[in-house]
Structures are given as C-alpha cells and as structure tokens.
DRENTIVEX-707622 format. One record per residue (C-alpha): x, y, z; residue number from 1; residue in one letter. Coordinates in steps of 0.001 Angstrom, whole numbers, plus 500000, padded with zeros to 6 digits. Layout:
! residues N
     east    north       up   resi   resn
        X        Y        Z    NUM      A
...
END
This chain:
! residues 125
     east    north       up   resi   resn
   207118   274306   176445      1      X
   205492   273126   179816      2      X
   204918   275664   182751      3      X
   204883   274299   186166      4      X
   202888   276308   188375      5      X
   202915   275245   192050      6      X
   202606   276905   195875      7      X
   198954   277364   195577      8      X
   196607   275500   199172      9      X
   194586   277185   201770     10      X
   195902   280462   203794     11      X
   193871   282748   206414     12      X
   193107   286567   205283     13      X
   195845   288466   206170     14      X
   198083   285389   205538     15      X
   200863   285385   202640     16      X
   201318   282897   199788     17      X
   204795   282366   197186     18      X
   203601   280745   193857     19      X
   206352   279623   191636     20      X
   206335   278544   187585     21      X
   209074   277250   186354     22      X
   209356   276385   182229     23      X
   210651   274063   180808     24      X
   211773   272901   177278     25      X
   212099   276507   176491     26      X
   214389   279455   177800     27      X
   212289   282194   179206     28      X
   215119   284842   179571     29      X
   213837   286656   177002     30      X
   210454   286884   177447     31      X
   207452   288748   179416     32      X
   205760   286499   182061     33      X
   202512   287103   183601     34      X
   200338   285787   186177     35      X
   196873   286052   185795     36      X
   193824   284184   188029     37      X
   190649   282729   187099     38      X
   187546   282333   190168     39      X
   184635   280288   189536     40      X
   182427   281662   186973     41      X
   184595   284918   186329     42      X
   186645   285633   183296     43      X
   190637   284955   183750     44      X
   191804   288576   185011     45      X
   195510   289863   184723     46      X
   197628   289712   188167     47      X
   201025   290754   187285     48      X
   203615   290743   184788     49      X
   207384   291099   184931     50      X
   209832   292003   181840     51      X
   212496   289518   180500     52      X
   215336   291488   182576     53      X
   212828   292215   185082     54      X
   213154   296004   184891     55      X
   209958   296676   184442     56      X
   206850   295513   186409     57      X
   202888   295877   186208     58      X
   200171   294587   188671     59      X
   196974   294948   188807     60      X
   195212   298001   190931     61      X
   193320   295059   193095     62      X
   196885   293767   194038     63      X
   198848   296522   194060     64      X
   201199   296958   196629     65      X
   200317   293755   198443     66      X
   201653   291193   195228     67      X
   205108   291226   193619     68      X
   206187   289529   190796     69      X
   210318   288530   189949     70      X
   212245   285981   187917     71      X
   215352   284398   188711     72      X
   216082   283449   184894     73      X
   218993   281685   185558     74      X
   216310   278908   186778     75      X
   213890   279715   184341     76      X
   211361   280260   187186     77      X
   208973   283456   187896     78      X
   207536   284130   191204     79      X
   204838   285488   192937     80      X
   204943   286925   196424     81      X
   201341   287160   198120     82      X
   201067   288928   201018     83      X
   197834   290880   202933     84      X
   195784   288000   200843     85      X
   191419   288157   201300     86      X
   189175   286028   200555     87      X
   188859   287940   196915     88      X
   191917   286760   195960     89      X
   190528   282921   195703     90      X
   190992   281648   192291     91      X
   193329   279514   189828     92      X
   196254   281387   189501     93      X
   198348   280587   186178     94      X
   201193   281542   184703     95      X
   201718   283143   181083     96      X
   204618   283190   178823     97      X
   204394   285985   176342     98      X
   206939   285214   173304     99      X
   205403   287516   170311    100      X
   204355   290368   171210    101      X
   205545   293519   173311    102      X
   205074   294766   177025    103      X
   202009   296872   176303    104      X
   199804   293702   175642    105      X
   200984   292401   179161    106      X
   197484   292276   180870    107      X
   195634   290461   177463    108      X
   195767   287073   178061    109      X
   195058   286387   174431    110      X
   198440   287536   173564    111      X
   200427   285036   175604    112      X
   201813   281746   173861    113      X
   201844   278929   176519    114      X
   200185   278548   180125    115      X
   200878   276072   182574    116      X
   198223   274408   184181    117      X
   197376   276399   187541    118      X
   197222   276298   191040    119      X
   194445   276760   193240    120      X
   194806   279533   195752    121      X
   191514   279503   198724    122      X
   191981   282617   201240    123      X
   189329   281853   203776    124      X
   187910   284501   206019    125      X
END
C-alpha cells in the first residue's frame, strides 16, 4: 500500500490549504483514514479522521471548525480542507490508513497500518 500525500507549500495566516492522499495498491473503501501532523521537535498529534462511508467525522479541538476531512472512495483519495490556517498549524501533515482496528482508536497513531510520506505545510505570520 503506498499513500500519496500532496497540496502541502507556504500560505499566509488566514489563508486556506486542500491536502489530498490518495492510496494505492489497496482499496480504502472500507477503512478509517486520518490525518495527523508532526512540527519540529513535537510528537505527531491527531488532525482528523473520517469513517469508511464517511458518516462519521472527528477533528481535533485545535482545528475544529476551521479543518474538514472527506473521501471520495470511488478515487481512493481523502481530503483535507484548511481554512482560517496560523502559523500553529506548521508541520508535516500525513495521512493514516487504519485497517484493524475500530473508530474509537481514531486519534492513536499507533493503531494505523500504513502512512504515506507527508507534506510540509508553513503558515507564515
């Protein structure tokens, strides 16, 4: 399984960002997908997951209301919207695919199977 992760470059505060990760070698319609972000010298933190039919949602409290995650699985892509970005919001954004386990383990990154390789998001102030 390989996880593209791509739309991440330099945007102004107050500025708005799409990140997309599509899979491949795999079919994702049936499982959760996450995004999560990593700064320098932090821990990787949990952004936003989405269900496999995309009922259900969860962001983080730091996000909330300004992110929004969705999946078109027919392209075997998940999305995330950015908008009202800050400078706090700088980091390596990746995506997650969680095969295994349930929804309630959707913010512990420990319980997803495969990552793609990131994309560096900079908000400067």
């Amino acid at each position: 399984v390989q996880l593209q992760a791509s739309g991440g470059g330099l945007v102004q505060a107050g500025g708005f960002m799409r990140l997309s990760c599509v899979a491949s070698g795999r079919t994702i319609t049936r499982d959760l997908m996450g995004w999560f972000r990593q700064a320098p010298g932090k821990e990787r933190e949990f952004v936003a997951a989405i269900t496999w039919s995309g009922e259900s949602t969860y962001y983080a409290d730091s996000v909330k209301g300004r992110f929004t995650v969705s999946r078109d699985n027919a392209k075997n892509t998940v999305y995330l919207q950015m908008n009202s970005l800050k400078p706090g919001d700088t980091a390596v954004y990746y995506c997650g695919d969680m095969v295994g386990w349930g929804p309630h383990y959707y913010n512990d990154y420990k319980k997803y199977d495969y990552w793609g390789q990131g994309t560096l998001v900079t908000v400067s102030s």
